[in-house]
N, CA, C and O of each residue as an XYZ file, in Angstrom:
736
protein
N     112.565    109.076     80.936
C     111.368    109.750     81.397
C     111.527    111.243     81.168
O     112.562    111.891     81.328
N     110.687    111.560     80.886
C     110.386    113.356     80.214
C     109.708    113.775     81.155
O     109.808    112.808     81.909
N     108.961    114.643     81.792
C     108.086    115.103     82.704
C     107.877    116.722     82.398
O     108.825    117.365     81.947
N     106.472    117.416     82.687
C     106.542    118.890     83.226
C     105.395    119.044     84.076
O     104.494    118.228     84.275
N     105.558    120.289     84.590
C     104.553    120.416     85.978
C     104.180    121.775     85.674
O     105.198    122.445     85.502
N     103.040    122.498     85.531
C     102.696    123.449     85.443
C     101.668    124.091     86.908
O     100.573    123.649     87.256
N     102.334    125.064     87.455
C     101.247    125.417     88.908
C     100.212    126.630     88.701
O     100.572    127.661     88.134
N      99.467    126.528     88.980
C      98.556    127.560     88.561
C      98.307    128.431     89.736
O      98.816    127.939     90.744
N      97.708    129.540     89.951
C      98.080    130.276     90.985
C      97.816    129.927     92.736
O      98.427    130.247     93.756
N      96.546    129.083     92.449
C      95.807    128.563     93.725
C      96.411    127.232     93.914
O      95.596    126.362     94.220
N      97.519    126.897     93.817
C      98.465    125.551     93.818
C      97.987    124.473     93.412
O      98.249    123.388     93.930
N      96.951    124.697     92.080
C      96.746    123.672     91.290
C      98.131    123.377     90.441
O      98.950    124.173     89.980
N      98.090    122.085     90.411
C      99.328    121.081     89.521
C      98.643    120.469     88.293
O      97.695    119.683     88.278
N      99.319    120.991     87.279
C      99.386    120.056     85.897
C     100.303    119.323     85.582
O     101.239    119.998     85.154
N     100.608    117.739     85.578
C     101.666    117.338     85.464
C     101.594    116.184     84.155
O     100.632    115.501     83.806
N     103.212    116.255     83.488
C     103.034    115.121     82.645
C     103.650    114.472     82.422
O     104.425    114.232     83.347
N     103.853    113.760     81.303
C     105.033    112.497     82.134
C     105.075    111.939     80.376
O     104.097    112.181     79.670
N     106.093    111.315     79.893
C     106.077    110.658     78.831
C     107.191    109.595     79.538
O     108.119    110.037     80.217
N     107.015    108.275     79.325
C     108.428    107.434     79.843
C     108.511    106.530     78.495
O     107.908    106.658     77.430
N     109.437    105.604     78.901
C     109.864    104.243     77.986
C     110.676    103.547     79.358
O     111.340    104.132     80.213
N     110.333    101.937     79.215
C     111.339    101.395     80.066
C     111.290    100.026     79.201
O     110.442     99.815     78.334
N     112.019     99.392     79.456
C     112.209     97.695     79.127
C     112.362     97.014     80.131
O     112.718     97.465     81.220
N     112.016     95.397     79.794
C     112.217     94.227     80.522
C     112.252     93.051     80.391
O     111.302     92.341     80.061
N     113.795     92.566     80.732
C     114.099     91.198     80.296
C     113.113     90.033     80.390
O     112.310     90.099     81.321
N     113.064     89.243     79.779
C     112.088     88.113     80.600
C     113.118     87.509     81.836
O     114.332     87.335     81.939
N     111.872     87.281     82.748
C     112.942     86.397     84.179
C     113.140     85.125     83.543
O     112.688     84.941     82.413
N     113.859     84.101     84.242
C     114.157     83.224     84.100
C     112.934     81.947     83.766
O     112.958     81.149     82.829
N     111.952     82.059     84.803
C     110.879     81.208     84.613
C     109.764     81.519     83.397
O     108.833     80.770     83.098
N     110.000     82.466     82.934
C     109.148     82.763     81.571
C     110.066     82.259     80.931
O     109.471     81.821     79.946
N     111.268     81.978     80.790
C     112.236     81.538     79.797
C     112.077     80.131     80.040
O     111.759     79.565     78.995
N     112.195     79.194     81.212
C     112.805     77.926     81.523
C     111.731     77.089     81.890
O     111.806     75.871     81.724
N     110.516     77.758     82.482
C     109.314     76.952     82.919
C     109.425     75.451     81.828
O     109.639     75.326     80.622
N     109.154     74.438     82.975
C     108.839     73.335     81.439
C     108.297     72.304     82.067
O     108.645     71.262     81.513
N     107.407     72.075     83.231
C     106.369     71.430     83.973
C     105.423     71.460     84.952
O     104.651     72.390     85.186
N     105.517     70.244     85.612
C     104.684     71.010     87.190
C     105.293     71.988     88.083
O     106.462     71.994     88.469
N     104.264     72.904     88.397
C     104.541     74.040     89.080
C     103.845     73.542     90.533
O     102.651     73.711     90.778
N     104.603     73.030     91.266
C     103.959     72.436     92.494
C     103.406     73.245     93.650
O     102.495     72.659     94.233
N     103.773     74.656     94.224
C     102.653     75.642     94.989
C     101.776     75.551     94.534
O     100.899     75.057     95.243
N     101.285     76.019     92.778
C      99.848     76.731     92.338
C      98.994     75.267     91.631
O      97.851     75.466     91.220
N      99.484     74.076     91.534
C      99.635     72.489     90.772
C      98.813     73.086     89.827
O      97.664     73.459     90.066
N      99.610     73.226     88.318
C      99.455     73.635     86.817
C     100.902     73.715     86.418
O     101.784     74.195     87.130
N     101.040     73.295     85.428
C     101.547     72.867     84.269
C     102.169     74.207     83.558
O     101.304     74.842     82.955
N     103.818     74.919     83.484
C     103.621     75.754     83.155
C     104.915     75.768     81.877
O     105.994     75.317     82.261
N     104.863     76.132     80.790
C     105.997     76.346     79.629
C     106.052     77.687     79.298
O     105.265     78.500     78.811
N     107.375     77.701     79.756
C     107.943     78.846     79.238
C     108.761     78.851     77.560
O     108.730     77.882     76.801
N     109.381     80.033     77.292
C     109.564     80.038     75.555
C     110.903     80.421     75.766
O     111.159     81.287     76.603
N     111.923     79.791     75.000
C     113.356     80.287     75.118
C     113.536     81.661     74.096
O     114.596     82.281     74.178
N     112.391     82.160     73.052
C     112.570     82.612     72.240
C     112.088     84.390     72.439
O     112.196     85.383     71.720
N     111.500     84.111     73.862
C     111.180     85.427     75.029
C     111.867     86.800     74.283
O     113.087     86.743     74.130
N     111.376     87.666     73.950
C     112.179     89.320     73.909
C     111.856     89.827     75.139
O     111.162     89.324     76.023
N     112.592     91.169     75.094
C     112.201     91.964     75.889
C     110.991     93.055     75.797
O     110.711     93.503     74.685
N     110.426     93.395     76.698
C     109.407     93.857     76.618
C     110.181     95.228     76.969
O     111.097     95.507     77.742
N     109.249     96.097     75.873
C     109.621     97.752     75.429
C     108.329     98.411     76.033
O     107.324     97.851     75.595
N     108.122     99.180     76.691
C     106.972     99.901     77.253
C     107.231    101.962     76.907
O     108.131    102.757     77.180
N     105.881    102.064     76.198
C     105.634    103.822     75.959
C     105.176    104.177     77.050
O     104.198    103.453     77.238
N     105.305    104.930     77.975
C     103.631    105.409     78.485
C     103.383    106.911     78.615
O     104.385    107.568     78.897
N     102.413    107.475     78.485
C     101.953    109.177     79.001
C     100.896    109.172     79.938
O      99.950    108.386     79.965
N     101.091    109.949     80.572
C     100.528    109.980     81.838
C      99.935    111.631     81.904
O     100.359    112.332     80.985
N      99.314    112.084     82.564
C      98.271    113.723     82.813
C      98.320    113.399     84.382
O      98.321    112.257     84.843
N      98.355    114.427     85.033
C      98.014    114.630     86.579
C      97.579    115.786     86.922
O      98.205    116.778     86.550
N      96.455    115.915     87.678
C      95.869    116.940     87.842
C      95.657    116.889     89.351
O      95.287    115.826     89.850
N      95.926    118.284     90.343
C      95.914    117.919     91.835
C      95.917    119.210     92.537
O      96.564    120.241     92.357
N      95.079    118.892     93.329
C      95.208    120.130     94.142
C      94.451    120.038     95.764
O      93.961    119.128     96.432
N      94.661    121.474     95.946
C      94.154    121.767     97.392
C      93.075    122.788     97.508
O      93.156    123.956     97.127
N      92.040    122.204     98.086
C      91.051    123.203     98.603
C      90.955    123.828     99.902
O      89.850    123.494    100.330
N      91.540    124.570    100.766
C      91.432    124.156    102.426
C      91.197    123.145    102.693
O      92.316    122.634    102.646
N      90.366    122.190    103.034
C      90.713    121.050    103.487
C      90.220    119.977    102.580
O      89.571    119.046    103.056
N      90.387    120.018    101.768
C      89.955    119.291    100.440
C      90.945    119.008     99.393
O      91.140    119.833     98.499
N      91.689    117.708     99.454
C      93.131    117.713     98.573
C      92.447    116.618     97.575
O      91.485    115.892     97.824
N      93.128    116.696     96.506
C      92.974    115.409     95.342
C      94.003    115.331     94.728
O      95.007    116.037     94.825
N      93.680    113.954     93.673
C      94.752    113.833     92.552
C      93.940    112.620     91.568
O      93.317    111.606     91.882
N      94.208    113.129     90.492
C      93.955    112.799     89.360
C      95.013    112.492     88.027
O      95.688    113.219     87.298
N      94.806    111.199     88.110
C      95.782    110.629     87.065
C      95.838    109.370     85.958
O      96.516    108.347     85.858
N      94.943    109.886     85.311
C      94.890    109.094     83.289
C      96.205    108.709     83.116
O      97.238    109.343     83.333
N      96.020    107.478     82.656
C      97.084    106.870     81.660
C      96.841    106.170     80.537
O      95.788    105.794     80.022
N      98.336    106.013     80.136
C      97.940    105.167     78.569
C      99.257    104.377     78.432
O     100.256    105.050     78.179
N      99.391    103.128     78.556
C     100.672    102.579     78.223
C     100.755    101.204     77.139
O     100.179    100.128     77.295
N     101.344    101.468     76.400
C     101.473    100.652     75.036
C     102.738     99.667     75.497
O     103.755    100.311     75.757
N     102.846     98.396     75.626
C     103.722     97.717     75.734
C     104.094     96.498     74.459
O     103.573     95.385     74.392
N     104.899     96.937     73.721
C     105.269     95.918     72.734
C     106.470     94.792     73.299
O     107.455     95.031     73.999
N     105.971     93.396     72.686
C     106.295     92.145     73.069
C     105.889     91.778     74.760
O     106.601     91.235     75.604
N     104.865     92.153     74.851
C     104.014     91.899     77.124
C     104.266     90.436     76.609
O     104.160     89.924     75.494
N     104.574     90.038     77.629
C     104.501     88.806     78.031
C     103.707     88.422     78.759
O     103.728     88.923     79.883
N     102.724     87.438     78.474
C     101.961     86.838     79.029
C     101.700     85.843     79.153
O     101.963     85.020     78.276
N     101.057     85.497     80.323
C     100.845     83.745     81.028
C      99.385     83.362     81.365
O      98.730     83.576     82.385
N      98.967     82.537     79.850
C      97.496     81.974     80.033
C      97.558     80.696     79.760
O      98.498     80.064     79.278
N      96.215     80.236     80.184
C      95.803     78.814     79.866
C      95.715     78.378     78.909
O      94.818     78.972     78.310
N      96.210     77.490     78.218
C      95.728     76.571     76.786
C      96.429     75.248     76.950
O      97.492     74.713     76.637
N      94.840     74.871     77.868
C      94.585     73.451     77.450
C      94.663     72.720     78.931
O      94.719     73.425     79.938
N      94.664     71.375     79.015
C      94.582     70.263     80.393
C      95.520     69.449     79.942
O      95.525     69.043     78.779
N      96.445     69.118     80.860
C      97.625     68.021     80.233
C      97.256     66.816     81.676
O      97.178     67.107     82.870
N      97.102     65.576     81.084
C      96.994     64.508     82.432
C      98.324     63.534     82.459
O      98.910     62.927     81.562
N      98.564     63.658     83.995
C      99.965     62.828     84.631
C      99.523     61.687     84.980
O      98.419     61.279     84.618
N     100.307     61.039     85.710
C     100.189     60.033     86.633
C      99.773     60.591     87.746
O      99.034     59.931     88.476
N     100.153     61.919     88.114
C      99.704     62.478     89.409
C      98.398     63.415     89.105
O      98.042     64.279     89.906
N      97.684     63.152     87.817
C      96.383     64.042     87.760
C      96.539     64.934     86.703
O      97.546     65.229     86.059
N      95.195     65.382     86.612
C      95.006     66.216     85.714
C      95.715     67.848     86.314
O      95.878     68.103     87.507
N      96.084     68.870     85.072
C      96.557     69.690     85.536
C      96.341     70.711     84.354
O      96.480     70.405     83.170
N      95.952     72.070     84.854
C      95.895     73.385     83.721
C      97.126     73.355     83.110
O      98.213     73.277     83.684
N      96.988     73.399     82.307
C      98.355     74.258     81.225
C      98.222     75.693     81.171
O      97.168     76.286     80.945
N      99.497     76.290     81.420
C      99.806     77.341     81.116
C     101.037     77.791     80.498
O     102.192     77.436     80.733
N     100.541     78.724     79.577
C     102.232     79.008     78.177
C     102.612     80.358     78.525
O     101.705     80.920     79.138
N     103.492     80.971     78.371
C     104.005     82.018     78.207
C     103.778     82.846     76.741
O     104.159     82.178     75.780
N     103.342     83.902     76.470
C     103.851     84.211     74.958
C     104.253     85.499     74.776
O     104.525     85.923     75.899
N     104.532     86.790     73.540
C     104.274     87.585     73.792
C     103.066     88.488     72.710
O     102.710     88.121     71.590
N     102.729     89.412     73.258
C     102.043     90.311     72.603
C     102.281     91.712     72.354
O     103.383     92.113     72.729
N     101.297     92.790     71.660
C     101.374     93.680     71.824
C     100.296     94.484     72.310
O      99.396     94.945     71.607
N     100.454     94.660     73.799
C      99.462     95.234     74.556
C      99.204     96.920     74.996
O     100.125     97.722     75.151
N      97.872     97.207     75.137
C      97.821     98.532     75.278
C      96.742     98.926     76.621
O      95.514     98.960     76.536
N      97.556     99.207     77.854
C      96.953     99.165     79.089
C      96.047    100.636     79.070
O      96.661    101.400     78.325
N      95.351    101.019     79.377
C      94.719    102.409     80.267
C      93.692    102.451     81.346
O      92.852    101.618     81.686
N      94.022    103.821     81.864
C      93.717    103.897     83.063
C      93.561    105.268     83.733
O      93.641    106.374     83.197
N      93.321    104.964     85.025
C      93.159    106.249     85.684
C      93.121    105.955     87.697
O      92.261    105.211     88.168
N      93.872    106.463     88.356
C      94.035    106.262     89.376
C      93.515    107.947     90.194
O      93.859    109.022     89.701
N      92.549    107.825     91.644
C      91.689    109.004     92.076
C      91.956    109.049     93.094
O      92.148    107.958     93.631
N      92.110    110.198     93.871
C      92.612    110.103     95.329
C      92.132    111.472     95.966
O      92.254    112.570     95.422
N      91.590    111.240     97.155
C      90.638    112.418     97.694
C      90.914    112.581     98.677
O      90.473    111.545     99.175
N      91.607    113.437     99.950
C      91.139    113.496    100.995
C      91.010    114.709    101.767
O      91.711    115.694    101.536
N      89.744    114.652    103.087
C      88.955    116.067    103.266
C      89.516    115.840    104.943
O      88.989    114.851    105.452
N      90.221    116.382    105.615
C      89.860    116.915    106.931
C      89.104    117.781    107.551
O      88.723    118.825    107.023
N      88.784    117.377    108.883
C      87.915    118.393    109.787
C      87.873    118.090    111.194
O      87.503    116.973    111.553
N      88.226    118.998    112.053
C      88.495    119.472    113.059
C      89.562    117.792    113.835
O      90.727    118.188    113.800
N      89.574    116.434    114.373
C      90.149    115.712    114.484
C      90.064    114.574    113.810
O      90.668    113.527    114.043
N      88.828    114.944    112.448
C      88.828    113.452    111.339
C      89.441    113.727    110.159
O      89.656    114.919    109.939
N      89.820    112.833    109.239
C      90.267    112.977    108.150
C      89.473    111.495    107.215
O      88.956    110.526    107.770
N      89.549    111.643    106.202
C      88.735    111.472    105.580
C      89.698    110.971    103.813
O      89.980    111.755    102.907
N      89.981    109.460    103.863
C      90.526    109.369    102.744
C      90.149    108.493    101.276
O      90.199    107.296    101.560
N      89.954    108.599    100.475
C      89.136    107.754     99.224
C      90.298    107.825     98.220
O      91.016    108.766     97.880
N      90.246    106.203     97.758
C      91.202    106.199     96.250
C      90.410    105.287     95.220
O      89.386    104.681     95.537
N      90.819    105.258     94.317
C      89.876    104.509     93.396
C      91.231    104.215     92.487
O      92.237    104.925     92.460
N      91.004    102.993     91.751
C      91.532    102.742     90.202
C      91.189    101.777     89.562
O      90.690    100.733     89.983
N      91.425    102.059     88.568
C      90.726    101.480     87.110
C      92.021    101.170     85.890
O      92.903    101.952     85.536
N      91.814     99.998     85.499
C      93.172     99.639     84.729
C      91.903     98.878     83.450
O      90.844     98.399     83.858
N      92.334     98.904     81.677
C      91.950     98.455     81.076
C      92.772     97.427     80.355
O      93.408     98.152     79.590
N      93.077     96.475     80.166
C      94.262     95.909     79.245
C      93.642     95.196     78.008
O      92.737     94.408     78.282
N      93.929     95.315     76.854
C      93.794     95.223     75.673
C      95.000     94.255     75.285
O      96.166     94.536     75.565
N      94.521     92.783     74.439
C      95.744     92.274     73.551
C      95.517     93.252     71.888
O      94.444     93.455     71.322
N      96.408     93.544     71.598
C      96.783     94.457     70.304
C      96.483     93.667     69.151
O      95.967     94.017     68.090
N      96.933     92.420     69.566
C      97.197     91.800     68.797
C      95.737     90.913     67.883
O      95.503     90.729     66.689
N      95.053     90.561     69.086
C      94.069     89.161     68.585
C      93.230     90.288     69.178
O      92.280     89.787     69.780
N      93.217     91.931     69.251
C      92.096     92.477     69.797
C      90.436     92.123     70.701
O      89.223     92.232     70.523
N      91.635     91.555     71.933
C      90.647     90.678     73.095
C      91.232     91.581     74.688
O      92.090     92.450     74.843
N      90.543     91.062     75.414
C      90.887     91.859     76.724
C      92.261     90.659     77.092
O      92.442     89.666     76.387
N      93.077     90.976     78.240
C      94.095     90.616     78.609
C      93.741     90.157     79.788
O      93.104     90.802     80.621
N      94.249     88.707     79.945
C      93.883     88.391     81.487
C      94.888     88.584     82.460
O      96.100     88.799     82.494
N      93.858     88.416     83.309
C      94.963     88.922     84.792
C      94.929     90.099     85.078
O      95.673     90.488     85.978
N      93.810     91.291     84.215
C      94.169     92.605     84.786
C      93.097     92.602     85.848
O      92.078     91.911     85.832
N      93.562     93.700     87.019
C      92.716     93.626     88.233
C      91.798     94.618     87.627
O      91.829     95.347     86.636
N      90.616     94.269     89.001
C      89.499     94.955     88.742
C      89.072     96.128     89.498
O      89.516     96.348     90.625
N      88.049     97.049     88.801
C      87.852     98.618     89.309
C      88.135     98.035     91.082
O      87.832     96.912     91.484
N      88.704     99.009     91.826
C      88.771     98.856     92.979
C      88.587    100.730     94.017
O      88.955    101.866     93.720
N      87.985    100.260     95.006
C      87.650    101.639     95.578
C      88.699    101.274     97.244
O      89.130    100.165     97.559
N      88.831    102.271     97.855
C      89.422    101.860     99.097
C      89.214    103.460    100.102
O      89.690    104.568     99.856
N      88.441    103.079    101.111
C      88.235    104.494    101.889
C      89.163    104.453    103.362
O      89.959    103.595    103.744
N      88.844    105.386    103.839
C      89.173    105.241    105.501
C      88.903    107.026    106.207
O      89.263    108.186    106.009
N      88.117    106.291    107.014
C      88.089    107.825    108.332
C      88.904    107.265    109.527
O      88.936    106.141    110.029
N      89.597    108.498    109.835
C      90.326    108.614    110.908
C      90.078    109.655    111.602
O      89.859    110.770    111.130
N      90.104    109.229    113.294
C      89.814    110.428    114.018
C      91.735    110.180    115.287
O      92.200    109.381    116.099
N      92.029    111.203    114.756
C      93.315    111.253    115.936
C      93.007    112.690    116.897
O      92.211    113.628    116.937
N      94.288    112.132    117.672
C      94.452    113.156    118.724
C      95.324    112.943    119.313
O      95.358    112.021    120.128
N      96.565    113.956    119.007
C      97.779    113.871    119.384
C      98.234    114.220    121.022
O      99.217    113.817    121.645
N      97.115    115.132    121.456
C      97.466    115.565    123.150
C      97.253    114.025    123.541
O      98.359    113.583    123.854
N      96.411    113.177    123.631
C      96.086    111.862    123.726
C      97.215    110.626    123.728
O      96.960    109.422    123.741
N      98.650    111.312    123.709
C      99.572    110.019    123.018
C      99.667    110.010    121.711
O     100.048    108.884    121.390
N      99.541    110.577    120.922
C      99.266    110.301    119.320
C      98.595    109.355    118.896
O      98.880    108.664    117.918
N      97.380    109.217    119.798
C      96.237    108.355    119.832
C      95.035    108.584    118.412
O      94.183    109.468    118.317
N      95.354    107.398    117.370
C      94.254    107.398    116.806
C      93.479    106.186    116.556
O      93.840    105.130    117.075
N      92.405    106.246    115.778
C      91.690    105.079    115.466
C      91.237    105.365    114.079
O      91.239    106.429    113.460
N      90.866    104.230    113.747
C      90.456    104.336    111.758
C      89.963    102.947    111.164
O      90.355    101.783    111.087
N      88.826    103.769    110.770
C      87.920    102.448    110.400
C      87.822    102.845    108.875
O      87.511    103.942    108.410
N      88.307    101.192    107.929
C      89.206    101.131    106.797
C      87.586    100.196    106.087
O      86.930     99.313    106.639
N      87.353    100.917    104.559
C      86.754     99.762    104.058
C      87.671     99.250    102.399
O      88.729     99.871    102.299
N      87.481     98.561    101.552
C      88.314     98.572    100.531
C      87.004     97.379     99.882
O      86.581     96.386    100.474
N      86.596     97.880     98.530
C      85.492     97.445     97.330
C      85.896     97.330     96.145
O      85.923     98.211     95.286
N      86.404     95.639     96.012
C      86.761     94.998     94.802
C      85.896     94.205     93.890
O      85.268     93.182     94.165
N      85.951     94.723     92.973
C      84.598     94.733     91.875
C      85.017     93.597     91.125
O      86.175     93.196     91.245
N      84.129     92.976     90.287
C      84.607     91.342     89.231
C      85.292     91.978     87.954
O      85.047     92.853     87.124
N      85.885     91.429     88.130
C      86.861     91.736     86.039
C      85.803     90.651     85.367
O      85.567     89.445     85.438
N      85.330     91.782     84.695
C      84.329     91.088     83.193
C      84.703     90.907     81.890
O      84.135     90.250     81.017
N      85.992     91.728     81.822
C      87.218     91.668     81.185
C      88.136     90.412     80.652
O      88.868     90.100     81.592
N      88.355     89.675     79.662
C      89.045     88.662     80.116
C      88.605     87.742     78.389
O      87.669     87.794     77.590
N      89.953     86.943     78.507
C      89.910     86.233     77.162
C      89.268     85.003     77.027
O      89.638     84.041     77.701
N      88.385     84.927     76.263
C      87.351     83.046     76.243
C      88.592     81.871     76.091
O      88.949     81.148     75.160
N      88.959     82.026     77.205
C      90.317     80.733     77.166
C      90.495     80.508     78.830
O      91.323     79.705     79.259
């Protein structure tokens, strides 16, 4: 990981980030080779699994207003050989029909952006996050399943510490449909 942070005079932050990491396949992407009895589907794994190599760059932008803080943060991460776990196909037992699911790998290219806001005033505070993830197969240039969807999450809080460190906070959180997703 590489990083720099640039502050600007009013304690705005520019930050950046270049990484690389890898990752073995676990064992069950390697060994899977039937019923999966918690989720009942059918799952094969590939002995022939690499490791997955990941780029990513990242931008952060953040600051403080008197009572007005944020953060802002774009990404972009390229992962060669992702491993992934989709459906192809219905296999029938003696004990029933059951999804198939394979392991394979690809070359995927995630982006994104994660938002974070929060405003105090006099005993409330006031917090909002948002994120957004895109995943791309590289490969068969289709969306990637399994990525989550735009999601928002708020909360006001009113404390008061003479009180006991007495607060209360009423939480909402708005998960949107992934429209995203491979015809399989």
């Amino acid at each position: 990981t590489v990083g720099a942070r640039y502050t600007f005079k009013n304690d705005f932050k520019l930050i950046g980030n270049l990484s690389s990491a890898s990752r073995a396949p676990n064992p069950s992407e390697l060994f899977s080779d039937g019923l999966h009895h918690s989720i009942s589907s059918i799952e094969l794994g590939d002995l022939q699994l690499d490791s997955e190599q990941s780029f990513k760059a990242g931008v952060g932008f953040q600051g403080k207003l008197k009572s007005f803080g944020f953060n802002i943060q774009p990404y972009i991460n390229y992962i060669e050989d992702f491993i992934v776990l989709e459906p192809n196909g219905i296999e029938t037992t003696i004990r029933g029909a059951f999804p198939v699911y394979e392991y394979r790998q690809t070359s995927a290219r995630l982006y994104g952006i994660d938002v974070s806001a929060n405003y105090s005033f006099d005993n409330f505070e006031f917090l909002s996050n948002f994120a957004y993830v895109n995943g791309r197969d590289v490969e068969q240039n289709e969306a990637l399943i399994n990525m989550p969807p735009f999601n928002v999450s708020n909360a006001i809080t009113y404390s008061k510490k003479e009180w006991n460190n007495f607060y209360v906070s009423l939480n909402s959180q708005l998960v949107t449909q992934q429209n995203e997703f491979p015809d399989n």
